[in-house]
C-alpha positions in Angstrom: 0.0 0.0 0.0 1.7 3.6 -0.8 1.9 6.3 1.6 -0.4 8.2 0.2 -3.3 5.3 -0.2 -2.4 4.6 3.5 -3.0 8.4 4.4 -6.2 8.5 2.6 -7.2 5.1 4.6 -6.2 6.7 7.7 -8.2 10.0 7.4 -11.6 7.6 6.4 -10.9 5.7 9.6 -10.8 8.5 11.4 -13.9 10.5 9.9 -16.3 7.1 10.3 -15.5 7.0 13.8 -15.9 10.9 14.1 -19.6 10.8 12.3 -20.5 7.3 14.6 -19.4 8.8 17.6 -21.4 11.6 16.9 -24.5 10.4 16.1 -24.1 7.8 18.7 -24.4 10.6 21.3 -26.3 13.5 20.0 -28.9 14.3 22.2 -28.1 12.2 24.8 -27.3 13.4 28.7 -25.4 16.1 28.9 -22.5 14.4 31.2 -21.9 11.2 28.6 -18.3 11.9 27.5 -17.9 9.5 24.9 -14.9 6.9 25.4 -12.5 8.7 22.9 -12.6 11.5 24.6 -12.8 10.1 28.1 -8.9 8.8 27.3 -7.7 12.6 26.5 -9.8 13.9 29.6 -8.2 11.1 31.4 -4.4 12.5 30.5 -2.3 14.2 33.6 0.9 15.1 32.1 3.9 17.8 33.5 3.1 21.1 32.0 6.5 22.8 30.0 7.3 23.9 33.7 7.3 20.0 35.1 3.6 21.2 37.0 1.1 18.1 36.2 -1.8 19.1 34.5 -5.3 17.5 33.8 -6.7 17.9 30.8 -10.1 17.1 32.5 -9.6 20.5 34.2 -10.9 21.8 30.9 -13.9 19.4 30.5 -16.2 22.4 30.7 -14.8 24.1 27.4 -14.5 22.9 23.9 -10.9 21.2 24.2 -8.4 21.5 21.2 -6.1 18.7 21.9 -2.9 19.3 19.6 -0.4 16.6 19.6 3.2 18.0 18.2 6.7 17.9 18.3 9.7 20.4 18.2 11.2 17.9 15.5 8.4 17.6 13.3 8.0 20.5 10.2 4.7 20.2 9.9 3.7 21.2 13.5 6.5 24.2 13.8 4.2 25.5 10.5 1.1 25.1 12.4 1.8 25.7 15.6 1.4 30.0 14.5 -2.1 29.0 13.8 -2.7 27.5 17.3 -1.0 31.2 18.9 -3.6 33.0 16.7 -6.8 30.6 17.4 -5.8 31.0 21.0 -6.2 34.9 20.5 -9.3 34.7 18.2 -11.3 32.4 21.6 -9.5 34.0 24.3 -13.0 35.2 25.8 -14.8 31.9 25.0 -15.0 28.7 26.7 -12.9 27.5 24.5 -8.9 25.6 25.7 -5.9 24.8 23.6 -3.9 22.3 24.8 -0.6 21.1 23.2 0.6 17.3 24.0 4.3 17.5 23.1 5.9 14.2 22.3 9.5 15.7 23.3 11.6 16.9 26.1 10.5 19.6 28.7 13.2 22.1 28.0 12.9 21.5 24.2 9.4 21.8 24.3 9.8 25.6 27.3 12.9 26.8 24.7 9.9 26.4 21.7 7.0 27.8 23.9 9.5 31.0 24.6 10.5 31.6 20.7 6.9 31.1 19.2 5.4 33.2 22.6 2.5 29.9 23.1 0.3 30.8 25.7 -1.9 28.3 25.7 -1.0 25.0 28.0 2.1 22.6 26.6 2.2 19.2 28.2 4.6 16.7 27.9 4.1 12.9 26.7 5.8 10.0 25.9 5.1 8.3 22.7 2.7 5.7 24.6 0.2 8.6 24.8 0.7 9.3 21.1 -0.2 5.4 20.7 -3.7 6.2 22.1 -4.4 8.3 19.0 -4.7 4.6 17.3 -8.8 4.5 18.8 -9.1 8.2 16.6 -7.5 5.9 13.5 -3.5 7.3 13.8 -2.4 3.9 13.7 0.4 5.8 12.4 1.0 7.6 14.7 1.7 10.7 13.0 2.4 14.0 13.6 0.7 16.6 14.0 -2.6 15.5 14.8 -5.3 17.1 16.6 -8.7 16.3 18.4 -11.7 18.7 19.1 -13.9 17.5 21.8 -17.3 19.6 22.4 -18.3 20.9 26.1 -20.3 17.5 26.5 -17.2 15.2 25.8 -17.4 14.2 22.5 -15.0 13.9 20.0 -16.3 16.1 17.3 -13.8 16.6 14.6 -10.2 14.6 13.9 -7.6 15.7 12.0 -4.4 14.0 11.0 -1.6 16.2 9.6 -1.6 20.1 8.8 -4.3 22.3 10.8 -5.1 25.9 9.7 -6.5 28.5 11.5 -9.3 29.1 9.1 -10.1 24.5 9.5 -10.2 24.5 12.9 -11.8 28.0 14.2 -14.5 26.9 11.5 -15.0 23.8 13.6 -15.1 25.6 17.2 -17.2 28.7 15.8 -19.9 26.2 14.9 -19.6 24.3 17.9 -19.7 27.8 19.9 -22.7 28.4 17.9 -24.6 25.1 18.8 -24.0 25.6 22.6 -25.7 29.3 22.1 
C-alpha cells in the first residue's frame, strides 16, 4: 500500500468514527463523555514547567487537543495557527492544549520563541499510541482532536491544521452551545 493510499485510509478511519461517535451521542445526557474522549480527559501530564496538568480540568470548554513535536515541520508551520486561534477564543469557553511528544526544555525553549500561551504538556510516545482508537495507527504527527463541552470527540484531524479549519470547527460548535 503507498503512503499516500495509507493516508487517505487513515483519514476515512478517522472521519467514520468521528460521524459514529457523533450520532451515537447527540442528544443524549449532557454528562456522557464518549470513550474517545474520556482517554484525552483522562491525561495528567507535567506542563512545559514540570507542573502536572489534567486535561479534565478543561472538560467544561471545547478542548483543542494538539499533539506536536519540536522535530516535526509540519507542527512548527502550524503551531502560528494555534498562537492565533488561541487569541481569536480568548474570551470563550474554548482551551488549547498542546501534547508535546518531546523533552520539557525543548518543548519551554519552543514555547518562549513562538510566545505559546496556551497550556504545553509533555508525553511520551505511549500517549501518542492512544491516537490509534481516533484511527492514527500511524501515529503521525501533528494531529489534533476537538472535543465539544459535552465530551465528544467532534472533529479529527491527521496532519496540517489551519486556522481558518479548525476556528471553522469551534465557531460552529460555539454556535450550537448558544
Amino acid at each position: 500500500m503507498t503512503s499516500r493510499a495509507h493516508l487517505i485510509l487513515v483519514i476515512a478511519i478517522a472521519l467514520v468514527i468521528g460521524i459514529g461517535v457523533h450520532l451515537q451521542n447527540r442528544g443524549g445526557d449532557d454528562k456522557v463523555i464518549d470513550p474517545a474522549a474520556a482517554s484525552i480527559l483522562a491525561l495528567r501530564l507535567p506542563d512545559h514547567a514540570g507542573v502536572i496538568q489534567s486535561v479534565a480540568q478543561w472538560r467544561s470548554k471545547i478542548i483543542i487537543a494538539n499533539y506536536w513535536a519540536t522535530w516535526c515541520p509540519p507542527c512548527r508551520k502550524e503551531i502560528p495557527d494555534f498562537v492565533a486561534l488561541s487569541h481569536d477564543f480568548a474570551g470563550d469557553p474554548v482551551q488549547i492544549v498542546g501534547i508535546s511528544i518531546d523533552d520539557a526544555d525543548k518543548v519551554q525553549a519552543f514555547r518562549d520563541e513562538y510566545a505559546i500561551p496556551y497550556p504545553l504538556l509533555i508525553a511520551s510516545e505511549q500517549v501518542l499510541k492512544e491516537t490509534y482508537k481516533f484511527g492514527n495507527t500511524a501515529k503521525a504527527l501533528p494531529f489534533t482532536v476537538i472535543i465539544d463541552r459535552r465530551g465528544t470527540v467532534r472533529h479529527i484531524k491527521v496532519g496540517l491544521a489551519t486556522r481558518d479549519e479548525i476556528g471553522g470547527k469551534v465557531r460552529a460548535l460555539l454556535n450550537e452551545t448558544n
